[in-house]
C-alpha positions in Angstrom: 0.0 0.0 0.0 1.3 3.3 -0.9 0.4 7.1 0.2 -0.6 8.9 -3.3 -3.5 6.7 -3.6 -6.4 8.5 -5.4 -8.4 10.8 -2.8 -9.3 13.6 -4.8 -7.4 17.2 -5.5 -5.7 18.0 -2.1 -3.6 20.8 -1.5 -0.6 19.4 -4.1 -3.1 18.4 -6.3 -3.0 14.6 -5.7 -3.2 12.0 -3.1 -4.1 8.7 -2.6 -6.6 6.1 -0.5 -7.4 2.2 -0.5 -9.5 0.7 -2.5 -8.9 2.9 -6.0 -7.5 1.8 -9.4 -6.4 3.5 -12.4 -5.1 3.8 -15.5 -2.9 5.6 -17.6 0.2 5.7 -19.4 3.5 4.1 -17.7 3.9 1.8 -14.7 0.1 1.9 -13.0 0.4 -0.1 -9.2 -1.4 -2.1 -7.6 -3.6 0.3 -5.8 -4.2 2.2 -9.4 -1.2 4.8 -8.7 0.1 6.2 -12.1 4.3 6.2 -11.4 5.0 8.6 -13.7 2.4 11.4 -12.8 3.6 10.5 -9.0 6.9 11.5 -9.9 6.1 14.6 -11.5 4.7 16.2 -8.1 6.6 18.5 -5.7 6.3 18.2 -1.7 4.0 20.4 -0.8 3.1 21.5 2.5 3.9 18.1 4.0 7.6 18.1 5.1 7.0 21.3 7.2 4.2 20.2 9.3 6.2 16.6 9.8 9.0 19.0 10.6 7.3 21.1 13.3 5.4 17.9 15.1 8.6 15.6 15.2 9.9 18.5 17.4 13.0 17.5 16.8 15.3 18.6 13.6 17.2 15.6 14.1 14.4 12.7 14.7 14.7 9.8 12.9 10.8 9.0 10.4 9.1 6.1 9.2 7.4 6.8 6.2 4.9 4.6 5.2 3.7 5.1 1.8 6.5 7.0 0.6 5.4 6.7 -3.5 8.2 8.1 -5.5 9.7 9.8 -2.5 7.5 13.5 -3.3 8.1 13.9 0.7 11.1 12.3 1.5 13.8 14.1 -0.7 12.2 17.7 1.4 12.5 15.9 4.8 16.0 14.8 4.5 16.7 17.5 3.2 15.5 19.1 6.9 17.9 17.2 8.4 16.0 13.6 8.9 16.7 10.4 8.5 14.0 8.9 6.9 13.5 5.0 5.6 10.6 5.2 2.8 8.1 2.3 2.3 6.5 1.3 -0.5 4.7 -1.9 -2.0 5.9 -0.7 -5.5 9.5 -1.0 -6.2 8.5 1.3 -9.3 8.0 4.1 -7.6 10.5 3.4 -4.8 13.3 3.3 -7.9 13.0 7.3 -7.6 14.2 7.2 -4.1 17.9 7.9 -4.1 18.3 10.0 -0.3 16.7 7.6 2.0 16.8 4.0 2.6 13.8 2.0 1.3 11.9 -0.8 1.8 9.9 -2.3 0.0 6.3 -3.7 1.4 2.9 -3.6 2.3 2.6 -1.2 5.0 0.0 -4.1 6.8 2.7 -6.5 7.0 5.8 -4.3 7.9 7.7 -5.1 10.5 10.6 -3.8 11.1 13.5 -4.5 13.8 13.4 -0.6 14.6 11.3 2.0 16.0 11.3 5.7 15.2 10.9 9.3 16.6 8.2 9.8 14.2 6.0 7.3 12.1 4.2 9.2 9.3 0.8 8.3 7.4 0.1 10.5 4.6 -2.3 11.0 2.1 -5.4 10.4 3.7 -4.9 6.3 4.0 -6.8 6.6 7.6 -9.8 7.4 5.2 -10.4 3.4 3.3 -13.7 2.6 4.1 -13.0 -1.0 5.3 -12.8 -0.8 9.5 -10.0 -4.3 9.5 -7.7 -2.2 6.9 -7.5 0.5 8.8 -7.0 -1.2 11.9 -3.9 -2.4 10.3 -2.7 0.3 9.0 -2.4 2.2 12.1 -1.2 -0.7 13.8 1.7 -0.6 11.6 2.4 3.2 13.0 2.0 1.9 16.9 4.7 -1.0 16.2 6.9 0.9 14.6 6.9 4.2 16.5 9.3 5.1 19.5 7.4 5.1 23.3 8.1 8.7 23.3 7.7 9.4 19.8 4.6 10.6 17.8 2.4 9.6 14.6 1.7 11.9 12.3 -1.4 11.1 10.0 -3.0 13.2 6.8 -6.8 12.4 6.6 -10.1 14.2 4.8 -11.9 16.6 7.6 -15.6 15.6 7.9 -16.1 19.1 6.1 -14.4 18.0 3.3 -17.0 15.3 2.5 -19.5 17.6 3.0 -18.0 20.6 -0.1 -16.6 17.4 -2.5 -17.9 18.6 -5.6 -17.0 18.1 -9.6 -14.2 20.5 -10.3 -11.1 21.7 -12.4 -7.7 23.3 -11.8 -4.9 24.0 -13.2 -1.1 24.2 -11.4 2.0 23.5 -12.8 0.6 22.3 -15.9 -1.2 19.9 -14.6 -5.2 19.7 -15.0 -6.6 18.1 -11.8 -10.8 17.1 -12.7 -12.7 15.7 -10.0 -15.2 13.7 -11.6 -18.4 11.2 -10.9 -18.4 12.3 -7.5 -21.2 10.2 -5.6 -22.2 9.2 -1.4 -23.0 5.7 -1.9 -23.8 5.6 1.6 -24.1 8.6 4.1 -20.2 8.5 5.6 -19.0 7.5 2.2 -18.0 9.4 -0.8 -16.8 8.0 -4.4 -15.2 9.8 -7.2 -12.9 9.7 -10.0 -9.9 11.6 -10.6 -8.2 12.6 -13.4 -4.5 14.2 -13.8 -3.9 15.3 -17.5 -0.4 16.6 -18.8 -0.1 17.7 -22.1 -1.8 14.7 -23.9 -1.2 12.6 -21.4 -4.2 11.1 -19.0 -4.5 9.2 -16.0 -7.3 8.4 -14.2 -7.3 7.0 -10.1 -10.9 6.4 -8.7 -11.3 5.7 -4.6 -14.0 5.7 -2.3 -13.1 7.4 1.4 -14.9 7.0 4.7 -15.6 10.4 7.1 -14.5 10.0 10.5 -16.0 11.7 12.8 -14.0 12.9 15.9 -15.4 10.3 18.0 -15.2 7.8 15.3 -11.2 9.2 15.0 -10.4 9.1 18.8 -11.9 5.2 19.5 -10.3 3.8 16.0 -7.0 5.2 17.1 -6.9 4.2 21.1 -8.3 0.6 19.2 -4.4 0.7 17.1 -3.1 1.3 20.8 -2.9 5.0 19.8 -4.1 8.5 21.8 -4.9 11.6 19.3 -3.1 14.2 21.0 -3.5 17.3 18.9 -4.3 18.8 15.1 -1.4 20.1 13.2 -3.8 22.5 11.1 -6.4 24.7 11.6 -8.3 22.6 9.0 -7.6 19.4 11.0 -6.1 17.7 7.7 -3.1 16.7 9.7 -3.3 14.7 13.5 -0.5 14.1 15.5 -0.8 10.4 17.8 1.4 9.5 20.5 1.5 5.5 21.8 -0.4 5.0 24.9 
């Protein structure tokens, strides 16, 4: 499982969830991630806010989901150490500052924990309750006892706005299409990322969770939310209990 899974335009332009496929030209994973496009895409806001929550220049990250490494050339850049994970050796071919590993972020287990333990691109958001589960488990066995989590989901108010759109940025077209709520915490769509004549399409379906909803599924993972990392509440920091 990787973290640019298809979850709609977010503030790069892309990002990913379980349970999407795609297609496209080039390389398309397992979980419908286009390599190319992935590797096209700058960092983003990301490295700073997993900057300012590890607060510590120096501490050592877990980055599960690490795609083509969009985030992890910025946060070793900071100063990090970082070790990327991916289930695609595709995209982690574009890693070249970080060690990599790659594997499904369910089944990692590593002989190491870290300062921080990061979950990007809105992954807490796949609508099945036992994936999740597993995902975040992942983070609480792999994070250090006075270390943190840091996780990137959809706000509830995000669900609420998802509409069809278009934007442009960087040459990319980003369309948000087919946008549906096949059930009332649920919302499906399809995007699609168009450079030059080039297409690629990633469809996904992404659970709300609400902040009770948020607080029990992470205490479940052996997890306590401790704080939100931005006034839209995009970004959670986790600590182990």
């Amino acid at each position: 499982m990787s973290d640019e899974r298809p979850a709609g335009p977010g503030q790069d332009g892309a990002a990913r969830t379980s349970g999407g496929y795609g297609t496209g030209p080039g390389v398309i994973t397992p979980d419908g991630c286009a390599v190319d496009f992935y590797a096209m895409l700058s960092s983003g806001r990301e490295p700073e806010i997993v900057h300012a929550a590890a607060g510590d220049p120096a501490a050592s990250i877990l980055e599960l989901g690490s795609g083509t490494g969009r985030v992890t050339g910025a946060l070793t850049a900071l100063g990090h150490r970082v070790v990327a994970v991916d289930e695609s050796a595709e995209m982690l071919a574009h890693i070249t500052t970080a060690e990599t590993v790659c594997a499904r972020i369910e089944d990692l287990a590593l002989d190491e924990r870290f300062d921080v333990v990061l979950l990007a691109s809105h992954l807490i958001n796949v609508p099945d309750e036992r994936d999740r589960q597993e995902l975040l488990r992942a983070c609480a066995r792999h994070v250090s006892a006075a270390g943190c989590v840091v996780i990137e989901m959809h706000a509830p108010e995000w669900f609420a706005g998802a509409e069809e759109t278009e934007s442009e940025s960087n040459g990319i077209t980003f369309r948000l299409r087919g946008v549906s709520r096949p059930a009332p915490d649920l919302l499906s769509a399809t995007v699609e990322y168009q450079v030059g004549d080039r297409l690629w399409t990633q469809s996904f379906t992404a659970l709300k969770l609400g902040e009770g909803q948020l607080r029990r599924t992470l205490i479940d993972a052996g997890l306590a939310f401790d704080r939100y990392l931005t006034d839209d509440h995009s970004w959670l920091r986790a600590v182990p209990i």
